[in-house]
C-alpha positions as CSV (number, residue, x, y, z in Angstrom):
1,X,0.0,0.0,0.0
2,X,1.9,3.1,-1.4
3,X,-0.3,5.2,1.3
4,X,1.4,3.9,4.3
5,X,4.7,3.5,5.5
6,X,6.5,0.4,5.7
7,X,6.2,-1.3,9.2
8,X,8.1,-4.9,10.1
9,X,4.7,-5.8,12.3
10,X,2.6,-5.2,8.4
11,X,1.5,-8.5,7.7
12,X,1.9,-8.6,4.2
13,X,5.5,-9.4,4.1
14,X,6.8,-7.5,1.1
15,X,5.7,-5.4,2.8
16,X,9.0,-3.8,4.4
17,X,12.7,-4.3,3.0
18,X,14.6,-5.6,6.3
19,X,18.6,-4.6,6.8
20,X,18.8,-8.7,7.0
21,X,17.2,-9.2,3.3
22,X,18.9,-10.7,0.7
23,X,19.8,-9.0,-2.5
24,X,17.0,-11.3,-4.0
25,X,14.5,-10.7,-1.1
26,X,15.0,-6.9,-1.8
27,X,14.8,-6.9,-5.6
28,X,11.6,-9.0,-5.5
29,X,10.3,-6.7,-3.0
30,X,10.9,-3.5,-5.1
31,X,9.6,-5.1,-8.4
32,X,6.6,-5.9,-7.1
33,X,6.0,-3.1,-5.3
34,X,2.2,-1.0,-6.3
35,X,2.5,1.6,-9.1
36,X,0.4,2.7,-11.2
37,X,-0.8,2.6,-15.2
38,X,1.2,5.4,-16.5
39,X,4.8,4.3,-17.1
40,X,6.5,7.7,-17.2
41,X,8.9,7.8,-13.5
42,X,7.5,11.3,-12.3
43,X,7.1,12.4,-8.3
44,X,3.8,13.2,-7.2
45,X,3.0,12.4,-3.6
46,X,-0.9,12.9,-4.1
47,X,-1.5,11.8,-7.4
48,X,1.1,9.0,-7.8
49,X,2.2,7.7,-4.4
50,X,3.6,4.7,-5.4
51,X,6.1,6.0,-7.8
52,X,6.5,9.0,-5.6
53,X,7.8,6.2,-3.3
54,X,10.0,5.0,-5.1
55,X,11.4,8.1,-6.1
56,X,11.8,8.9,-2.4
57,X,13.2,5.5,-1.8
58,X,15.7,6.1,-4.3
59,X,17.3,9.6,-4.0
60,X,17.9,8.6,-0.1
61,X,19.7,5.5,-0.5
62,X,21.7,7.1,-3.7
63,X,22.2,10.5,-1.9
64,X,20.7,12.7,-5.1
65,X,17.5,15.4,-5.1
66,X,14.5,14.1,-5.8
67,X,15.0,15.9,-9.0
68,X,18.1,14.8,-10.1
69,X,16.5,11.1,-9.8
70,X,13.4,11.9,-11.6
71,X,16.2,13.3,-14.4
72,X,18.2,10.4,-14.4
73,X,14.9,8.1,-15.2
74,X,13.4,10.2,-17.7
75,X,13.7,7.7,-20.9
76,X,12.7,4.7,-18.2
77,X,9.4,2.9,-17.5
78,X,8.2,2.1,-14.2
79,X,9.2,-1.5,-14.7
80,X,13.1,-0.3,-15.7
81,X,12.9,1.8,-12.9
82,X,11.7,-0.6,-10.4
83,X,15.1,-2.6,-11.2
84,X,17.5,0.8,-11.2
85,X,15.9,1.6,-7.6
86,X,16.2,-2.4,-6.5
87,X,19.9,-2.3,-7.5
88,X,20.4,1.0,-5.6
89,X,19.0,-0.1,-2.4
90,X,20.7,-3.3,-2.7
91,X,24.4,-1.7,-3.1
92,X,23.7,0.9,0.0
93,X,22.4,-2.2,2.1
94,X,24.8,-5.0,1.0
95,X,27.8,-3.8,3.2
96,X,25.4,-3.2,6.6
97,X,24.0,-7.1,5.4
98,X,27.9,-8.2,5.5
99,X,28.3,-6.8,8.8
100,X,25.4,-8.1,10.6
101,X,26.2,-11.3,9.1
102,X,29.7,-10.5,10.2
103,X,29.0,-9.8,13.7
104,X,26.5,-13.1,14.4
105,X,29.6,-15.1,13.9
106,X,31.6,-13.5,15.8
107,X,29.2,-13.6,18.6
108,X,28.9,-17.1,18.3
109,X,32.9,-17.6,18.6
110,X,32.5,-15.5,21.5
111,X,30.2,-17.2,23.3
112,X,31.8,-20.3,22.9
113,X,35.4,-18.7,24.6
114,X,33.4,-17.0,26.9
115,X,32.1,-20.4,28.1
116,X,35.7,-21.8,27.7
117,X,37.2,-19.5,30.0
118,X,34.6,-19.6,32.5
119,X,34.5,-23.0,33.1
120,X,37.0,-23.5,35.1
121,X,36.2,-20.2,37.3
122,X,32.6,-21.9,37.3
123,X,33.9,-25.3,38.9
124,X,35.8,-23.7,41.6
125,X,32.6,-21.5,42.4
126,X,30.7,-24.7,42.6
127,X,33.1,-26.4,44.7
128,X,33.1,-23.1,47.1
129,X,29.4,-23.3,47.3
130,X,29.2,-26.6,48.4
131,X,27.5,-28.0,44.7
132,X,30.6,-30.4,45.2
């Protein structure tokens, strides 16, 4: 629904393009997001929110104007533009995606030398307690 923001609790789940998402996840999401019938890329928040969104969508994760975006896509349909925008929020996402993924692992490694060096610090507490 072009009217209303995206929200992770929307049920519909193409709802909303997670950090998390794969670069498929994202492009499917984008291409099948609602436009309209008219296939010219043009921003009009009232009359044409769903482009409009993706205009939006797109000068924030490429760091252009609004208008220099709507320039760019002038000789492109909605459906060209819908894979132009995908690609765009899939660059500016992929490295945060890498680093989430990155960090997970690492958490997991650290658990497990967390639990390494504790266990012996662990036994002796036991033994003090009297679990022993």
């Amino acid at each position: 629904d072009p009217s209303s923001k995206m929200s992770k609790s929307d049920p519909q789940k193409l709802a909303t393009i997670f950090l998390t998402d794969t670069p498929d996840d994202i492009v499917l999401k984008i291409r099948r997001a609602v436009t309209d019938f008219t296939s010219e890329v043009t921003y009009e928040p009232e009359s044409r929110p769903g482009v409009s969104n993706l205009v939006s969508m797109h000068a924030a994760v490429s760091g252009q104007s609004v208008e220099e975006v709507v320039r760019l896509a002038k000789d492109m349909d909605t459906g060209q533009y819908k894979n132009v925008v995908a690609e765009a929020v899939v660059q500016k996402l992929q490295p945060i995606r890498l680093e989430i993924q990155r960090l997970r692992a690492d958490r997991a490694k650290g658990a497990e030398k967390a639990r390494s060096l504790a266990a012996p610090v662990m036994t002796e507490v036991r033994k003090l307690v009297g679990f022993y």
